[in-house]
Wavefront OBJ file of the C-alpha trace (Angstrom):
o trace
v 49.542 107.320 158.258
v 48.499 109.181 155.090
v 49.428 108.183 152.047
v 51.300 111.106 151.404
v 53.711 110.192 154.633
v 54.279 106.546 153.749
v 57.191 105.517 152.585
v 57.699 104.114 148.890
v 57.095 100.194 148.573
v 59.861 97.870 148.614
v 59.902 95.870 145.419
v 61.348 92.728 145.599
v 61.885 91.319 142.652
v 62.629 86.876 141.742
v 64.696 86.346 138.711
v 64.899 82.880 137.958
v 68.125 81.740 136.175
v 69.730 78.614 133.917
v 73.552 78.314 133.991
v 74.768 77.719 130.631
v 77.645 75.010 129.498
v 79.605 78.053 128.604
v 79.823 79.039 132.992
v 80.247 75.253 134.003
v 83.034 74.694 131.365
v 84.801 77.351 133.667
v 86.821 76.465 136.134
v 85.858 78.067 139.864
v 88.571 81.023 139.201
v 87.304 82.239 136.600
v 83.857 82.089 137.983
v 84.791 83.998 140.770
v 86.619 86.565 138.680
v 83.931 87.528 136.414
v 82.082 87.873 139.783
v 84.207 90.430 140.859
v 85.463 91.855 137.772
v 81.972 92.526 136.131
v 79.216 91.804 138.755
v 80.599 93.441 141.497
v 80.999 97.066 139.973
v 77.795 96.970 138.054
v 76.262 96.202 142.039
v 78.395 98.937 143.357
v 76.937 101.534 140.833
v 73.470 100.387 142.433
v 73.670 100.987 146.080
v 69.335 101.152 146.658
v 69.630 97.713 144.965
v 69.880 94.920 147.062
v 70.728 91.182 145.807
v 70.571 87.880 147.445
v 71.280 84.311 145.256
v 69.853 80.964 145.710
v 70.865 77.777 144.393
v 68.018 75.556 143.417
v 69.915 73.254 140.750
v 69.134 70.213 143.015
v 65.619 71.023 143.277
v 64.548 72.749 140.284
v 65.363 71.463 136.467
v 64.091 74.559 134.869
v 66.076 77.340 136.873
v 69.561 76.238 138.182
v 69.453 79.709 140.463
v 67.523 82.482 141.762
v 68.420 85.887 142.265
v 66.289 87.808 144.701
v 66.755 92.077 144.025
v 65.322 94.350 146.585
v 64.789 97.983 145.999
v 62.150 100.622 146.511
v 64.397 102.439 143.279
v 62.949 100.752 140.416
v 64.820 103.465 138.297
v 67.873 102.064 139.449
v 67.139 97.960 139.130
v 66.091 98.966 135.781
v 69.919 100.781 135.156
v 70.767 97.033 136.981
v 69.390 94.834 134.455
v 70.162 96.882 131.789
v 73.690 96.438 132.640
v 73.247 92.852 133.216
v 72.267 92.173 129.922
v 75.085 94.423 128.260
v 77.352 91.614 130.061
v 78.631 87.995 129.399
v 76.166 87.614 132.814
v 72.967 87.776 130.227
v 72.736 84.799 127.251
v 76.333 83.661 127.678
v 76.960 82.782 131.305
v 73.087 82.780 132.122
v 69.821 82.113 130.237
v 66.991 84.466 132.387
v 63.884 81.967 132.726
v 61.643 84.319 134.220
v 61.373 87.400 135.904
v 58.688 87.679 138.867
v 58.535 91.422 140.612
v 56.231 91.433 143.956
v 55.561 93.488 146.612
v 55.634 92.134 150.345
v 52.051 92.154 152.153
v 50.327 94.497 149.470
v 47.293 93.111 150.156
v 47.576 94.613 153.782
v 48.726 97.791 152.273
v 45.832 97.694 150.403
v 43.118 96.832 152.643
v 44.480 98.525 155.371
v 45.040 95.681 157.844
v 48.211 93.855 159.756
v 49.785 91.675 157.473
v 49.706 88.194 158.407
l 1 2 3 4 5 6 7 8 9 10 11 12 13 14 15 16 17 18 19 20 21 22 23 24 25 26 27 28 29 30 31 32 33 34 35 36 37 38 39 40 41 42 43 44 45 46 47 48 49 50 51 52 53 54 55 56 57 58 59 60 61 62 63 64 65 66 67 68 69 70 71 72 73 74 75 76 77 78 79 80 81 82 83 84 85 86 87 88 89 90 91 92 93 94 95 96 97 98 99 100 101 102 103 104 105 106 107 108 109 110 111 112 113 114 115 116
């Protein structure tokens, strides 16, 4: 395939998260309904965006979570984040650690050979 026929990369991208004391003092309600109150929508508006979250607070001390985005939109992750950190999400509810973007089997992209 030609470079010109392949089909834009699929970015995934780890964000490694802290819950604060400000999101445990809530109680599992109110959680929920910031969840689906302000998460949700700001999701919705982001359809080529694609988020799966990990809890690692029994294995990890430095990152309570990990959200995993996938997208080959980086436009619109960007619009994502941007929202994220116009929200309680961002500082109040969650400190972002880190933020690690990657791209699946590049190196076989690269090279030209089956990914292994």
């Amino acid at each position: 395939m030609s470079n010109a026929q392949k089909k834009p990369p699929t970015f995934t991208v780890f964000m490694l998260v802290k819950t604060t004391t400000t999101w445990l003092q809530l109680k599992p309600q109110e959680r929920f309904g910031f969840l689906d109150q302000t998460i949700q929508p700001i999701l919705t508006k982001h359809p080529t965006v694609h988020m799966r979250f990990y809890d690692s607070e029994a294995f990890s001390g430095k990152a309570s979570d990990v959200i995993v985005w996938q997208t080959a939109d980086l436009h619109s992750y960007q619009h994502l984040v941007e929202e994220l950190r116009e929200s309680a999400f961002w500082g109040t509810y969650f400190d972002v650690i880190d933020i690690i973007p990657a791209i699946e089997n590049a190196y076989a992209d690269y090279y030209q050979v089956k990914a292994y």
